[in-house]
C-alpha positions in Angstrom: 3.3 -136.2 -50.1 1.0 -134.1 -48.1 -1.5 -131.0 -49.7 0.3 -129.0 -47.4 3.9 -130.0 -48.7 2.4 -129.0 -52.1 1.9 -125.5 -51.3 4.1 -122.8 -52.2 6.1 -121.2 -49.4 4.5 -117.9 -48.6 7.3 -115.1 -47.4 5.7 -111.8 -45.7 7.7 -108.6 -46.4 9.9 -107.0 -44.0 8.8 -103.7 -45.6 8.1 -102.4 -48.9 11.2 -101.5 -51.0 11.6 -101.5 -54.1 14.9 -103.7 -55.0 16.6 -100.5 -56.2 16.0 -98.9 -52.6 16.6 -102.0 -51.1 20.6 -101.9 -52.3 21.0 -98.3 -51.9 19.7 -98.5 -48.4 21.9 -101.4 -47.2 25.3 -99.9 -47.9 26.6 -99.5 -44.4 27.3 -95.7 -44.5 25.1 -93.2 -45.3 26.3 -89.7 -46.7 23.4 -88.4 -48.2 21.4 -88.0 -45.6 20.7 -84.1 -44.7 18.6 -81.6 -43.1 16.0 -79.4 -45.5 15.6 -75.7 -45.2 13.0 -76.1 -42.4 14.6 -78.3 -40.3 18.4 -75.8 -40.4 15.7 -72.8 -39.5 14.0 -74.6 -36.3 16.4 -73.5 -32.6 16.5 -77.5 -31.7 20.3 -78.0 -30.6 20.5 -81.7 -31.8 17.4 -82.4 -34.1 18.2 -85.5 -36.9 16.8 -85.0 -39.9 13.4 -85.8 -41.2 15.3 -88.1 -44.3 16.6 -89.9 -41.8 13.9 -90.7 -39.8 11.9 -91.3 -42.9 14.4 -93.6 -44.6 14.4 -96.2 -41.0 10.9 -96.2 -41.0 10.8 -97.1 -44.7 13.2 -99.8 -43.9 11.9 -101.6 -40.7 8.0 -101.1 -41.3 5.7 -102.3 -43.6 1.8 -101.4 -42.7 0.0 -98.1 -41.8 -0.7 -100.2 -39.3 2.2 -100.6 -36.8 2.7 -97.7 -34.1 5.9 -95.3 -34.1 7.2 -94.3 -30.7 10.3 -91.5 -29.6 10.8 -91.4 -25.8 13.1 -88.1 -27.0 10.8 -86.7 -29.1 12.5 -83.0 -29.4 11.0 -81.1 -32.1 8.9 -83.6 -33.6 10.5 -85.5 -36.3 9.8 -88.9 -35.3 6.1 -88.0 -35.9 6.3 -86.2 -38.5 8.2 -88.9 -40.3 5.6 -91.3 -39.2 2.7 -89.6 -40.4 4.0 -88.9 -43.9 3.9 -92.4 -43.9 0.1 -92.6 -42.2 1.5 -94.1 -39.2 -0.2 -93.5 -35.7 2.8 -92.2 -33.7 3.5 -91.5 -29.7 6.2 -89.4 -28.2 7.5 -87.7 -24.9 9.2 -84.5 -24.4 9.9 -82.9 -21.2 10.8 -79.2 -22.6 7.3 -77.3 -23.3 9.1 -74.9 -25.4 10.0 -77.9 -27.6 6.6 -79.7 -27.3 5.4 -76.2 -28.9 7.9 -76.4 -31.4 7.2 -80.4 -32.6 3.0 -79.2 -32.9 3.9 -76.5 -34.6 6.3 -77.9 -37.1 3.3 -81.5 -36.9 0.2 -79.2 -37.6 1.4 -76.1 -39.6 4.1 -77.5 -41.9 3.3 -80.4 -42.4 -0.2 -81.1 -41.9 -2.5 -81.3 -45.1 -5.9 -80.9 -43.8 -7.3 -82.6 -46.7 -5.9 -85.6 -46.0 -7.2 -88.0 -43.2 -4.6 -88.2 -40.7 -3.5 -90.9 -38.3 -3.3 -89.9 -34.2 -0.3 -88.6 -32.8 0.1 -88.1 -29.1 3.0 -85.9 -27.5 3.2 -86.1 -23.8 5.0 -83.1 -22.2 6.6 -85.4 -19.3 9.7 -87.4 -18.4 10.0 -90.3 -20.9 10.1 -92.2 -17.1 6.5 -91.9 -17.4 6.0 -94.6 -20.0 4.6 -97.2 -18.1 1.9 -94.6 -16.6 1.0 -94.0 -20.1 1.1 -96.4 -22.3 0.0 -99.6 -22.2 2.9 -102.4 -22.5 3.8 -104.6 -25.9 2.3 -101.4 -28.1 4.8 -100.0 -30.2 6.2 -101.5 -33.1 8.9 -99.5 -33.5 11.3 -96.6 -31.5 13.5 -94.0 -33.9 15.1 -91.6 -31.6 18.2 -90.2 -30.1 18.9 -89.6 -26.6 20.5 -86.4 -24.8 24.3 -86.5 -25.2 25.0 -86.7 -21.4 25.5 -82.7 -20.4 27.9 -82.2 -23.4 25.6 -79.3 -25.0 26.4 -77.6 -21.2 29.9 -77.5 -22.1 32.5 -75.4 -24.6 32.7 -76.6 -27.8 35.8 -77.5 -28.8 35.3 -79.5 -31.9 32.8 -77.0 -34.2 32.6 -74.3 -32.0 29.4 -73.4 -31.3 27.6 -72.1 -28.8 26.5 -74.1 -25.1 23.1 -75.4 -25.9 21.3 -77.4 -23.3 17.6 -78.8 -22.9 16.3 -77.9 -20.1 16.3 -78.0 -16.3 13.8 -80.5 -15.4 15.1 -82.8 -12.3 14.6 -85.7 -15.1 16.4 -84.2 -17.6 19.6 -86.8 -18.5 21.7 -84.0 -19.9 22.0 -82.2 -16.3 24.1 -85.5 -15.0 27.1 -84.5 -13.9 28.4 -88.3 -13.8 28.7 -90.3 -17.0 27.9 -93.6 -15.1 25.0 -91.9 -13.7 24.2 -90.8 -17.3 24.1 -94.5 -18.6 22.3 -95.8 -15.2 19.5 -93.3 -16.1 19.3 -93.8 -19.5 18.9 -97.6 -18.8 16.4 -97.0 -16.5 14.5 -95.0 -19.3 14.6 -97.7 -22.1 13.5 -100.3 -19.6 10.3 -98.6 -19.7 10.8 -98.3 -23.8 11.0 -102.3 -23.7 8.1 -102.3 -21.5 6.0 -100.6 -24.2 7.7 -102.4 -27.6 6.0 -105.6 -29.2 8.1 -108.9 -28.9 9.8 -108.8 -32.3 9.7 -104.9 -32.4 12.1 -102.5 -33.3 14.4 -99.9 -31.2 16.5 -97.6 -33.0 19.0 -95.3 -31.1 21.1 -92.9 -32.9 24.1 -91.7 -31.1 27.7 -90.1 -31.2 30.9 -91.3 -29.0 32.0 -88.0 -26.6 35.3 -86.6 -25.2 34.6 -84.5 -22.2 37.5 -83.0 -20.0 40.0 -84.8 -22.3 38.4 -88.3 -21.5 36.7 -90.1 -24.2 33.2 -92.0 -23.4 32.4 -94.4 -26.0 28.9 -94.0 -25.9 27.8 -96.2 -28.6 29.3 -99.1 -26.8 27.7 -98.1 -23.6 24.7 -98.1 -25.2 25.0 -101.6 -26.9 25.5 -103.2 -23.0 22.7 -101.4 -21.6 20.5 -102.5 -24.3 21.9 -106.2 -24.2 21.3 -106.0 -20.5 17.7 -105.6 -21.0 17.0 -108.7 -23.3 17.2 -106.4 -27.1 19.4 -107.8 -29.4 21.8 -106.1 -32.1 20.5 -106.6 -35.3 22.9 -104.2 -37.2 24.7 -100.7 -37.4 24.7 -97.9 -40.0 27.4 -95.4 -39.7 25.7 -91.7 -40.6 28.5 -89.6 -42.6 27.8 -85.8 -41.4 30.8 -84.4 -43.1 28.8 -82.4 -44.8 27.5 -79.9 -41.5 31.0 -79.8 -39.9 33.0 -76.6 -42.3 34.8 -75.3 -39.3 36.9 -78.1 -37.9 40.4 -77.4 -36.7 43.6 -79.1 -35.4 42.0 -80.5 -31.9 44.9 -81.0 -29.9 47.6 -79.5 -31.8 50.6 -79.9 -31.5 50.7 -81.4 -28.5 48.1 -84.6 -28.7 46.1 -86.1 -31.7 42.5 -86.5 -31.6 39.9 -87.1 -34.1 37.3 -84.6 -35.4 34.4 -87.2 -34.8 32.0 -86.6 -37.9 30.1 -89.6 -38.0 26.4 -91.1 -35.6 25.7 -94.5 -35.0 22.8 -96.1 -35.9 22.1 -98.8 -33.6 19.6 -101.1 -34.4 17.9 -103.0 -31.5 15.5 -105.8 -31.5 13.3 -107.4 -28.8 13.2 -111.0 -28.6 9.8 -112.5 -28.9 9.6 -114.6 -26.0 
């Protein structure tokens, strides 16, 4: 027998868990997760909470090292998230009033002057300027959640509140009037996210299905096919319980159709192939 058959097998970490975290974090639905004081306060229609963000990173990292990315950065909690953990992070936002918002929330709030603090870079364009940008097979990993089509532009039905909507860039996905349209755009955009992710990396898409005019889209699906169409794979899904934030549902459709008071995200986690 060979000196090298000899050796002990050496196993790198996926991240650094304790076992304890490790158990609690693999249960398939999560219904603790929740927004703090700060985050309920900011005027973001759709932000996801910094526990959430924290807890993936925590999951699917495992050095200061690697690079954090959100092509839909909205107020900032990606970074923030990342540089808790002392992670350089990269994001793009095409609303300046929310580009103000994430730098505020990133240098005010959050930032500790006495500590030395990794890079972040926010760029105030059209996540379709990622290849311009930055340069390709450099992110490690992508947390983020897309626009929901132009669903903040309509009445809501399901929680009632009010019409909410990005902004009116000629880029911005949530002014697409056409679904398919929608999903051709949003393909287009994580193209360019595959472009800048390392072989082996991580993309992590957190999204809702959505009924519009009485139709019902099932975005998460969609999603899955556009992402399978450009080489990721699906290397699992969470289901986030918001129960919790929804205290004003009523009958939808009652009494003359049923339909489903949708409380729950999907997390869909995406990985590149290496090759």
């Amino acid at each position: 027998m060979s000196d090298n058959q000899n050796q002990p097998k050496t196993t790198k970490n996926c991240n650094n868990l304790s076992g304890k975290q490790w158990i609690k974090y693999s249960i398939s639905i999560w219904d603790d997760i929740e927004k703090n004081a700060e985050e309920k306060s900011t005027g973001h229609p759709a932000m996801f909470p910094l526990m959430l963000a924290g807890r993936l990173l925590d999951i699917y990292t495992h050095s200061k090292d690697q690079v954090v990315f959100d092509p839909f950065l909205g107020s900032g909690t990606t970074i923030i998230a990342a540089r808790q953990r002392g992670m350089q992070s990269v994001g793009f936002e095409q609303n300046p009033a929310y580009v103000r918002l994430a730098i505020e929330r990133i240098e005010q709030i959050y930032y500790d002057i006495t500590v030395d603090m990794p890079p972040y870079t926010i760029h105030n364009e059209s996540s379709m300027k990622i290849v311009d940008k930055m340069a390709p097979d450099s992110v490690d990993i992508t947390v983020t959640s897309p626009p929901y089509w132009d669903v903040l532009n309509q009445k809501r039905s399901q929680d009632g509140k009010e019409i909410r909507n990005y902004g009116n860039s000629e880029d911005d996905l949530g002014a697409i009037d056409s679904y398919r349209c929608f999903i051709d755009a949003l393909k287009l955009i994580f193209s360019r996210v595959e472009y800048a992710t390392k072989p082996g990396g991580y993309v992590i898409v957190i999204v809702m299905d959505l009924r519009k005019g009485g139709v019902f889209y099932p975005f998460h699906i969609d999603v899955q096919l556009l992402m399978k169409s450009l080489g990721f794979s699906l290397n699992d899904i969470f289901i986030w319980n918001r129960k919790k934030e929804y205290n004003s549902l009523g009958p939808l459709g009652y009494p003359s159709k049923f339909i489903v008071n949708k409380i729950h995200e999907y997390i869909l986690v995406f990985q590149k192939g290496n090759k």
